[in-house]
C-alpha positions in Angstrom: 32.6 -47.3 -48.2 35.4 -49.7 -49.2 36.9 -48.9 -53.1 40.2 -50.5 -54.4 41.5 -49.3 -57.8 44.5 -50.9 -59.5 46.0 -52.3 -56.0 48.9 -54.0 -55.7 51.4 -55.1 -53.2 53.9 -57.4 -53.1 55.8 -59.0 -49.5 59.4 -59.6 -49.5 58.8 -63.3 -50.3 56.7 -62.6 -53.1 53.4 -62.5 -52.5 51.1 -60.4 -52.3 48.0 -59.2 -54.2 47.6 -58.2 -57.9 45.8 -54.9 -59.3 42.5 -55.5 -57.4 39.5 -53.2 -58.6 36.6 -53.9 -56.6 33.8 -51.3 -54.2 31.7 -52.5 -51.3 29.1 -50.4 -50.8 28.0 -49.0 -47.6 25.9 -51.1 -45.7 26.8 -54.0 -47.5 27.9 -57.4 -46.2 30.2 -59.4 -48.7 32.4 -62.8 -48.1 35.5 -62.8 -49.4 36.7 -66.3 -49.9 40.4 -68.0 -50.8 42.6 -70.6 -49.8 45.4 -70.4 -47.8 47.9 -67.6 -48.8 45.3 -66.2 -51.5 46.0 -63.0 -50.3 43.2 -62.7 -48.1 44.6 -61.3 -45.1 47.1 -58.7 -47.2 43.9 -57.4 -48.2 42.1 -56.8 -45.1 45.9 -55.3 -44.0 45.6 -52.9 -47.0 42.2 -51.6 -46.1 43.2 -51.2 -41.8 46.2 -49.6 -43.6 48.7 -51.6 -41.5 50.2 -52.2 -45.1 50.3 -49.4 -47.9 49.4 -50.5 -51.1 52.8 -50.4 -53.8 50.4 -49.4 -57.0 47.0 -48.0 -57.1 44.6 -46.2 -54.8 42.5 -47.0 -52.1 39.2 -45.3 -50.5 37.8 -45.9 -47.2 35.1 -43.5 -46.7 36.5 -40.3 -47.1 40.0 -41.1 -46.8 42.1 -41.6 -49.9 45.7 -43.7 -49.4 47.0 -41.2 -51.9 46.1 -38.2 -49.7 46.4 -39.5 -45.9 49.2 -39.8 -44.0 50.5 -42.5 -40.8 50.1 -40.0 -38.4 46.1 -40.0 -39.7 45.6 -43.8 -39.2 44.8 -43.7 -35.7 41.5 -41.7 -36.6 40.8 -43.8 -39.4 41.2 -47.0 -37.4 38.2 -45.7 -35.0 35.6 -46.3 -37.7 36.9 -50.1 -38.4 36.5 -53.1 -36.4 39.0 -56.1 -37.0 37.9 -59.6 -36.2 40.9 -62.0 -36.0 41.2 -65.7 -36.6 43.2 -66.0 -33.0 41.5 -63.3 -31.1 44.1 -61.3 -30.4 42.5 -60.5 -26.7 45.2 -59.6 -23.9 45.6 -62.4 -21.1 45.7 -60.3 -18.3 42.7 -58.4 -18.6 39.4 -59.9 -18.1 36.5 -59.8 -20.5 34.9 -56.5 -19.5 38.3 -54.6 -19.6 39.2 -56.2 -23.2 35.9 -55.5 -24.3 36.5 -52.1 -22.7 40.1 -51.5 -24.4 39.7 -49.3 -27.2 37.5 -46.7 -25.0 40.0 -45.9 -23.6 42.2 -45.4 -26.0 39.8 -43.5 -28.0 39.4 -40.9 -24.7 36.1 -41.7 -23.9 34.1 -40.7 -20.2 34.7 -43.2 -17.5 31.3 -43.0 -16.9 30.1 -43.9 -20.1 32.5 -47.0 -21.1 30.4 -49.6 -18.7 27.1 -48.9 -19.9 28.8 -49.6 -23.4 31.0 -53.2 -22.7 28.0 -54.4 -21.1 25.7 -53.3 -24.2 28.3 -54.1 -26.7 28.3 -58.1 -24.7 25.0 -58.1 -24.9 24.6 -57.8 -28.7 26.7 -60.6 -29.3 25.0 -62.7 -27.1 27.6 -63.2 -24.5 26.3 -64.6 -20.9 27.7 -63.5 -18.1 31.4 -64.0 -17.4 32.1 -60.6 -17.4 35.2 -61.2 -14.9 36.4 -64.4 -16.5 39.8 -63.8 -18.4 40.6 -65.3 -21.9 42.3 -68.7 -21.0 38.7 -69.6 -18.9 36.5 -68.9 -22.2 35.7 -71.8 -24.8 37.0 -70.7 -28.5 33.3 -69.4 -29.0 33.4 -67.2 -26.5 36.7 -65.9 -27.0 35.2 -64.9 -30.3 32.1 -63.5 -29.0 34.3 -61.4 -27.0 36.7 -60.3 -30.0 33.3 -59.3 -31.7 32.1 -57.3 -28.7 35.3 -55.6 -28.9 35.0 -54.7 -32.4 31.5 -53.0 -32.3 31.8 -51.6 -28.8 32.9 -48.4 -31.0 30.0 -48.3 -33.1 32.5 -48.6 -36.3 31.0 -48.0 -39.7 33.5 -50.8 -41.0 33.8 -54.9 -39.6 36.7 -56.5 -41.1 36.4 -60.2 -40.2 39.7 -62.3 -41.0 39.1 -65.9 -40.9 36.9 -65.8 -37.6 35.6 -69.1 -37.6 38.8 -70.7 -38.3 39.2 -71.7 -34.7 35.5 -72.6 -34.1 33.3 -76.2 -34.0 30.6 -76.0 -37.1 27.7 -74.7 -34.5 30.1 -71.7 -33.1 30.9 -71.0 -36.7 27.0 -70.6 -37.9 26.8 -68.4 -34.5 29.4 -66.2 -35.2 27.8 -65.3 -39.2 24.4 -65.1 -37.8 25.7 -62.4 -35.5 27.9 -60.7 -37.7 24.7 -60.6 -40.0 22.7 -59.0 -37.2 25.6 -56.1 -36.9 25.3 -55.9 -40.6 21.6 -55.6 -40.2 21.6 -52.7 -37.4 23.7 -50.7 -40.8 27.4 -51.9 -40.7 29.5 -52.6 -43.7 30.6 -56.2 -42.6 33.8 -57.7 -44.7 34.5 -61.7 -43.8 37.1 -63.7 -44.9 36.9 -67.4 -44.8 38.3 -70.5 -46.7 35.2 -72.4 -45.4 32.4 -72.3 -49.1 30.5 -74.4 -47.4 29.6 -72.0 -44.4 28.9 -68.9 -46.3 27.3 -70.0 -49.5 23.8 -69.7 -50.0 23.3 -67.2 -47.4 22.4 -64.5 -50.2 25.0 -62.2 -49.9 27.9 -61.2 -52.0 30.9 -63.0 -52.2 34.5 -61.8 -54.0 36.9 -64.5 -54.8 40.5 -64.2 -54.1 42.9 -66.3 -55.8 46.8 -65.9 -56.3 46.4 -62.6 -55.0 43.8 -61.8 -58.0 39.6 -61.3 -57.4 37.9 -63.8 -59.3 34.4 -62.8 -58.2 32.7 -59.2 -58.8 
């Protein structure tokens, strides 16, 4: 599903990541961990292709960043879902119609794209509200929302970039158990955290990124 070979990139101040190798499997759910500046977000980046890698090739799916071009990321995107640290959900939209956002940029029926928020909210356990807009939601449920978001879509890929940075320790266990409920319905689920201490022993895979270099396998 997710297969770097040789990556590199490198910012203008520097940093970056440094000839990653590494596959995730699809289906597969697999932390990847750092500190601060690590690289962890470049990473996630590289695989949205919102950056393009300087050295080496990356596969996501079927789609090689040797082979594809800008104009094919739009259609990529579809099958990905990102997750973001500060939600990244518009202010003047409510919760349905953020939840209900990329429908419509993805064309689908009118028809169809309730029956789809409201089953998306569901799944991540989100209670009512469905009018409230972001600045009335707790950080929880802003993320709840965000996650909603990210599935309604049905994407083969989650990418999950520090989404429990924001969160109390109870909203934090929440969010994993759900993202490992979305894994378990046959997602490929990607999380990045700084937090050890929430993901480990929770059985599942975990790539360490450090100085812009994997340390895990």
């Amino acid at each position: 599903m997710i297969e770097f070979q040789n990556v590199s990139y490198t910012h203008n101040k520097g940093s970056g990541v440094t000839n990653l190798t590494f596959s995730i499997d699809d289906g597969d759910f697999v932390f990847l961990i750092g500190s601060t500046g690590s690289g962890k977000t470049t990473l996630m980046r590289l695989i949205y292709f919102d950056l393009w890698c300087d050295t080496g090739r990356i596969q996501i799916g079927d789609h090689n960043s040797e082979l594809i071009r800008k104009k094919h990321v739009p259609h990529i995107r579809r099958n990905i879902g990102m997750v973001f640290q500060d939600y990244q959900l518009l202010n003047d939209r409510n919760v349905f119609h953020n939840v209900a956002l990329p429908l419509h940029v993805m064309g689908y029926n009118a028809n169809e794209i309730p029956y789809r928020v409201e089953e998306a909210l569901d799944l991540v356990g989100f209670e009512g509200k469905r009018g409230h807009y972001p600045d009335e939601l707790s950080g929880g449920e802003k993320q709840r929302v965000t996650l909603a978001r990210a599935i309604v879509k049905e994407p083969d890929i989650i990418l999950a970039d520090e989404p429990t940075g924001n969160l109390d320790p109870v909203a934090a266990f929440e969010l994993v158990q759900l993202l490992e409920t979305i894994n378990n319905n046959g997602t490929t689920v990607l999380m990045a955290s700084h937090n050890y201490n929430l993901i480990k022993g929770r059985g599942r895979r975990i790539l360490e990124l450090k100085d812009g270099a994997i340390r895990g396998s």
